[in-house]
N, C-alpha and C positions, 0 to 999 in steps of 0.2 A: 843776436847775442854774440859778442866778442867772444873770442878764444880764450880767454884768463877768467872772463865771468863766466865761461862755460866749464871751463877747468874746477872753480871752486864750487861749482852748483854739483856737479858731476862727484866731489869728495862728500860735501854735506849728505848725496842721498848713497853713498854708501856708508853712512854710517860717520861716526865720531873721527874728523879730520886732524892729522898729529899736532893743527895748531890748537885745537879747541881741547885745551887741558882740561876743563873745569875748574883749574885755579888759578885765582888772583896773585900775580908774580909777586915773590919776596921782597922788591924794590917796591912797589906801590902798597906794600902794607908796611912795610919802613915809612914812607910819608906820612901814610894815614892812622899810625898805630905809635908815634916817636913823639917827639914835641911840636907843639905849633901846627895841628895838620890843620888842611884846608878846610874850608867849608863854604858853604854855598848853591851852587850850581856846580856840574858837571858836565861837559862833551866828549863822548867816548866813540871816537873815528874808527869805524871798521870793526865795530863791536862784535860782531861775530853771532853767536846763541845769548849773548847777554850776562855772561859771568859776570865780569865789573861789573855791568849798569847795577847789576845785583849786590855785588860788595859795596859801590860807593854808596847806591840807597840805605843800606843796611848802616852806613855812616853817614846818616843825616841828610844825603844832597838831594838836591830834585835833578836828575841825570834824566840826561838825552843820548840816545845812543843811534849811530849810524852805519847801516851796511849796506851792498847794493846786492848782496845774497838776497832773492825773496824765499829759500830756504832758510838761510839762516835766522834773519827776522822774523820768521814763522817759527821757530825752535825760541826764538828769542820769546816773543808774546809770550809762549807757551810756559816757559820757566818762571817771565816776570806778572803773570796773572795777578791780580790781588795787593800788586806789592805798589803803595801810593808813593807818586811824586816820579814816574820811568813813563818816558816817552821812547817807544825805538821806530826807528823810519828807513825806509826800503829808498835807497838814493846814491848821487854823486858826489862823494866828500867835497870835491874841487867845488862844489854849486850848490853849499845850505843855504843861500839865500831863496834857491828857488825851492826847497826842504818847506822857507818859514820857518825857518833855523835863526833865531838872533840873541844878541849876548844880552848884556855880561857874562860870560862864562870865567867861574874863580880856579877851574881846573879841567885841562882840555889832556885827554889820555889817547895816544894812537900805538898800540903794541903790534907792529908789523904792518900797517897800511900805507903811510909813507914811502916806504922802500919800495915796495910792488909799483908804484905810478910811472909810467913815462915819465920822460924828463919833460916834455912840451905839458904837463898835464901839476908840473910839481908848484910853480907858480900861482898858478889861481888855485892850487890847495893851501901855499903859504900866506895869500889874500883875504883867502874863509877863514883862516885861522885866525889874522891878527882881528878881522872885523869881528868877531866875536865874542874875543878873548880879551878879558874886564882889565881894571890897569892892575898890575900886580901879577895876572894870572900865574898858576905854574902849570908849564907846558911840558909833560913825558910824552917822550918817543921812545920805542925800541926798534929798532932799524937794524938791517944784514947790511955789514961792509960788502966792497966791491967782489970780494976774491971769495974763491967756490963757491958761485952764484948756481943756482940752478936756471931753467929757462925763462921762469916766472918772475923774476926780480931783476933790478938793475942796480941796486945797491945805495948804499949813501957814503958816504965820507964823514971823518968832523969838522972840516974843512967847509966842507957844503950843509953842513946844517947851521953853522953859524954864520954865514951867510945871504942862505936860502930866505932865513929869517927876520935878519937886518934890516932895517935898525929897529923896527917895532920889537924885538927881542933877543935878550942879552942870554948868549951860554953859557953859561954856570958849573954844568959838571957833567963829565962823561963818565961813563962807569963800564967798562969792559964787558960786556958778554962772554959765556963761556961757550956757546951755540948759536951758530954757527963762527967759525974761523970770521974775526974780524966783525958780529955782531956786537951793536952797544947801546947802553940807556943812555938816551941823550935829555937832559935836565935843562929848559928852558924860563927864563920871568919875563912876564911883561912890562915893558919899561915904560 
């Protein structure tokens, strides 16, 4: 086990980790709760205990959710019991193919998974993404900018998410975080 997947195995079993709010961010219930929201499919990277997979199901999708916690996807099963159309899977975001992960996905959510990846390791996450992700998709990110990083991250840019992305996906809208220093909702379509 790596050092990072040990780190976040090591929070999950002490209990309720400060990223696992149990709520679905004000941004993504803006999408889902405003005009025009998505429908379809879902991919929820880095899903965590399964919050989203739970809110998007709860709006209709049939959501797939992915973490390489096998605590947290065990917390996850655990919440999404009973609830039809939630698949969650113990894995490597950069590698849904070998998941048996395939699209269309109409709406692809990663709140914090992105940023934490090596730089050598962000490419073939930006790969799994467009192969999945149906034409039109929208693509959220919440990502920490580069400055007061702690050990575990290395940051993104807006710089580097609209080109990370390129050309299979056009950036649309960034919306400031207020946590950490230099965090942002990065707003993606597939083109």
């Amino acid at each position: 086990m790596n050092w990072q997947k040990w780190t976040y195995e090591r929070q999950y079993r002490r209990g309720a980790p400060r990223w696992d709010t149990g709520v679905t961010p004000p941004e993504v219930v803006e999408v889902f709760e405003g005009e025009d929201p998505p429908s379809g499919r879902a991919l929820d990277l880095g899903c965590g205990t399964g919050t989203n997979v739970l809110y998007l199901a709860r709006h209709g999708f049939e959501v797939v959710g992915v973490d390489f916690s096998p605590l947290a996807i065990e917390r996850a099963r655990a919440k999404l019991a009973g609830v039809p159309g939630v698949t969650v899977l113990e894995g490597d975001v950069t590698k849904l193919s070998s998941l048996g992960i395939e699209g269309p996905f109409d709406f692809v959510l990663d709140i914090g998974c992105f940023h934490g990846l090596q730089r050598r390791r962000r490419d073939p996450y930006a790969r799994e993404v467009s192969r999945v992700a149906g034409p039109s998709a929208l693509f959220m990110v919440f990502a920490w900018g580069r400055r007061g990083l702690s050990g575990l991250t290395t940051g993104v840019t807006r710089r580097e998410m609209g080109e990370r992305f390129a050309p299979d996906f056009e950036l649309f809208r960034v919306l400031p975080g207020t946590q950490p220093k230099g965090a942002a909702w990065y707003y993606l379509r597939r083109r």
